[in-house]
Structures are given as C-alpha cells and as structure tokens.
N, C-alpha and C positions, 0 to 999 in steps of 0.2 A: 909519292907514297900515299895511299889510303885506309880508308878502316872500311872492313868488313863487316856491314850491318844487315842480319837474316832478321826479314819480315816472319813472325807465326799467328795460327790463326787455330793451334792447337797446342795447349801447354801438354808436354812429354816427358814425364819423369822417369829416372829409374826404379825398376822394383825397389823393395826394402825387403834386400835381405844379410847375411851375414857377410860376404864377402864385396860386396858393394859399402857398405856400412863404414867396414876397415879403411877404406880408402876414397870415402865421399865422405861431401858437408851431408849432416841430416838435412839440407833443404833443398837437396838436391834430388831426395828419393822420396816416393811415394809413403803419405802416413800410412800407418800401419792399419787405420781407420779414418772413415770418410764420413762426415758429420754435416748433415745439411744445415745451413746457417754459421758455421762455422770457417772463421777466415785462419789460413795457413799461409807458412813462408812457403817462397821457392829461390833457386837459385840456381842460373844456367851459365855455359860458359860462353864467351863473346856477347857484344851489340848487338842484342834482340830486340825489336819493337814488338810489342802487343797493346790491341785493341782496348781500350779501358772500358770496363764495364757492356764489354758486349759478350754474350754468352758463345763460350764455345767447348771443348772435350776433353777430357784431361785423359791421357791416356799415358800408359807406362811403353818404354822404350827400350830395347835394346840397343840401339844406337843404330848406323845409319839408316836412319829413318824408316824404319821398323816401328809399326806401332801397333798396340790392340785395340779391340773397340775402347768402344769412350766408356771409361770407368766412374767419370759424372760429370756434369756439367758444371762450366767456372764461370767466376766474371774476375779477371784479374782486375782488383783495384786501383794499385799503384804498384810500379816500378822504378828504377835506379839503375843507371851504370857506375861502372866503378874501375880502376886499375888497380891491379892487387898482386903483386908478385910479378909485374912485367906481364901481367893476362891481363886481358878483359872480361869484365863479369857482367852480368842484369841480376840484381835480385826485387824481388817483389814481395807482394802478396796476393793470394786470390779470395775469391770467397766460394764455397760449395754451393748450389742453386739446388740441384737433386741428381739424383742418381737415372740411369737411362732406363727406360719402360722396352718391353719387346717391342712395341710399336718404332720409338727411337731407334734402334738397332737396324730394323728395317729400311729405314730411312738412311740409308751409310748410302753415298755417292759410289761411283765404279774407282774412283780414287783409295776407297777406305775411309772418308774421312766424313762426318757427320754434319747435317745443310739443314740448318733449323729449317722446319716445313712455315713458309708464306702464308699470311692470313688470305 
C-alpha cells in the first residue's frame, strides 16, 4: 500500500461562487479579490508537493485539470499535510506577487500553462 503524492507547479482553485461555497472550505476557493502583497490560505485535497517560494500561476479550476489563464502569480510560502476525516489534505499559504500583463499571457506554453521568460 502506498500514498498518492501529485507534484504541482500551478496552484488551481475553485471559482468562488454560491454553490461551491455550500459545500467547500473557504480555502479551497478563489478570494473574491486578489491583492498583491498579500498572503492567503489554501487548501487542497490529497499529498501535494509545491515549490516554496518560486513563482508560478494561480488559476481557477474546474476540476479535471481544467484551468484558465493565470489569474496571478504566487509564491506558496509554506505548506502541511494532514489526515482529516480518513482524507488526505495539503493546506498552505501563498503570497500574491502580481497580477499577469498581456505580455505574460502571451507567453502560456502549447500546455496552457505559464514559463516565467529566462533572463
């Protein structure tokens, strides 16, 4: 028997809206507003690993791996695992860096997924 640990390299929330709300943790959905410089929870389900303090996309999720462009760029600070009900949980926190420029959008890989541009 083993645990099931998903590498990300893109934090993916759910919208925040009414019928998500009902039946999610608030830290599991997108704030309502995105404030640069300012650190938020999050909270996902199962052993995730994320990069500490390296910038990358916060984007909102439908689930299977559906995502939209990056709604801003994060640096998750710290993270935890947890058992909580016979689940597996990760919860953290991130910090907001900024919000993505046309130029950033541009830059989205054939993936979808955003590749900070190399010095």
């Amino acid at each position: 028997m083993g645990v099931l640990i998903e590498f990300n390299w893109v934090l993916a929330l759910r919208p925040n809206n009414d019928s998500n709300r009902r039946v999610r943790d608030i830290s599991e959905l997108l704030p309502s507003e995105l404030v640069s410089g300012k650190l938020y929870s999050f909270r996902k389900s199962g052993f995730r690993i994320y990069p500490l303090d390296q910038t990358m996309a916060l984007c909102e999720t439908q689930g299977s791996n559906r995502l939209s462009d990056p709604l801003a760029f994060v640096m998750v600070r710290e993270y935890t695992h947890k058992r909580e009900g016979g689940k597996d949980v990760t919860e953290g926190k991130y910090l907001v860096e900024r919000k993505p420029t046309r130029e950033d959008l541009s830059n989205l890989g054939d993936c979808g997924l955003w590749a900070p541009r190399q010095p």
